[in-house]
Each structure stands twice: as structure tokens, then as C-alpha cells.
C-alpha positions as CSV (number, residue, x, y, z in Angstrom):
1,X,77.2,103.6,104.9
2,X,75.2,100.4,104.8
3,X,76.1,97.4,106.3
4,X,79.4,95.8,104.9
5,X,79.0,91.8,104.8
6,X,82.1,90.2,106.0
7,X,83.8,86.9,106.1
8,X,86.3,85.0,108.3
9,X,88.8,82.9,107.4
10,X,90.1,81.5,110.7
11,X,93.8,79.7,110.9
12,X,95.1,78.1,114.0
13,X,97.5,81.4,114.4
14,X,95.6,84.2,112.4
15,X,92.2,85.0,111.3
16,X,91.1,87.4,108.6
17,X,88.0,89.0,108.1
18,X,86.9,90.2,104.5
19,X,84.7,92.3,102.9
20,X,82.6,90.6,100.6
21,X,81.6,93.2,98.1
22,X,84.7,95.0,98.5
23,X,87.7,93.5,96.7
24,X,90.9,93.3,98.1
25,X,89.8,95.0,101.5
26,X,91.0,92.9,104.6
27,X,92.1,92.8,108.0
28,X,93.8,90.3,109.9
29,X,94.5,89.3,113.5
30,X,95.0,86.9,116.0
31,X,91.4,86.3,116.8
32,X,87.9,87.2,115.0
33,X,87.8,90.6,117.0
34,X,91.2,91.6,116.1
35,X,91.0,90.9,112.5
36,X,87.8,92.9,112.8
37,X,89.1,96.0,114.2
38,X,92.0,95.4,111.7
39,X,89.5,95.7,108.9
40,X,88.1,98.8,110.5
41,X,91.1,100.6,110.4
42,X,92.1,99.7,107.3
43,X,88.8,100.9,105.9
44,X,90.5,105.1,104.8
45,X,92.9,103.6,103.4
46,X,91.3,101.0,101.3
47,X,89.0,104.1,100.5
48,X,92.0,106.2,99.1
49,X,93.3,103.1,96.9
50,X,89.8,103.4,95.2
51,X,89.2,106.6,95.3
52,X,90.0,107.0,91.7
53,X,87.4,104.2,90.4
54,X,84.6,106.9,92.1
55,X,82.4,103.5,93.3
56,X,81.5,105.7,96.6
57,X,82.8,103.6,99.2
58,X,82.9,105.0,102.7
59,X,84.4,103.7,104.9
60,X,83.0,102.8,108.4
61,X,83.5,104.5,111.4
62,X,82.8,101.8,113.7
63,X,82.2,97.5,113.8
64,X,78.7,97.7,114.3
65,X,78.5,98.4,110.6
66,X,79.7,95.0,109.5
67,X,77.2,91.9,109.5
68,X,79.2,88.5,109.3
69,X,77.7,86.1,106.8
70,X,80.4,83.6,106.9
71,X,83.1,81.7,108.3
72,X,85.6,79.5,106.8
73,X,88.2,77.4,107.9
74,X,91.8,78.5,106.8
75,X,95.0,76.3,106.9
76,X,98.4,77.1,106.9
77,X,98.3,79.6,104.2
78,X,96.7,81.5,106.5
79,X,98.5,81.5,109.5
80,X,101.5,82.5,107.2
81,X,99.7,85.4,106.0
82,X,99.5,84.5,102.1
């Protein structure tokens, strides 16, 4: 797979990291690294949700494939996890 562009969106308590191309595929954590990891392995799954759309998403097997292009601040919407 190419490289997968991915956001942050960093609370005081949680962070997520985003796909950008890939809609509705996140991972969130305590810290930019966790949520990153979280996205990782969240990445088959994801892949199984859309499996039926046939858009040929594979998920990554490791970070290196994702390039971050942004980072946002979040508020308390995201340290609750909405």
C-alpha cells in the first residue's frame, strides 16, 4: 500500500489520528504514538467494514506507511471521545 496521509487531533487527555482519504478510519490514544499504533491496528478491521464497497484498501502492516500532514487542536469533545 501507498502511503496513508494522516491527521491528529490532539486533546489535553486523548489524541486521535485519522486517515485522511479513508473515512471513518481512526485511532485514538493518550499521546500521538498511541493513537498511531491504535490506527494501525485498527487498519483489518476497518478493511473488513469496506470490504463490500471493493475500493481496494489494504491495510498497513506497519507506521512507517503513514505520512502526517496535519495537526489540529481538539477540545473537550475530544478528550471525551465524541
Amino acid at each position: 500500500m501507498a502511503s496513508v496521509q494522516v491527521f491528529y487531533e490532539i486533546g489535553v487527555k486523548r489524541t486521535y489520528a485519522g486517515a485522511v482519504a479513508w473515512l471513518g478510519w481512526y485511532g485514538s490514544g493518550r499521546d500521538e504514538e498511541s493513537a498511531l499504533q491504535a490506527l494501525l491496528a485498527t487498519g483489518p478491521r476497518y478493511a473488513a467494514a469496506i470490504q463490500a464497497a471493493r475500493l481496494g484498501f489494504q491495510p498497513p502492516s506497519d507506521v512507517q506507511a503513514f505520512d502526517i500532514t496535519e495537526r489540529v487542536p481538539g477540545n473537550s469533545t475530544t478528550d471525551f471521545g465524541a
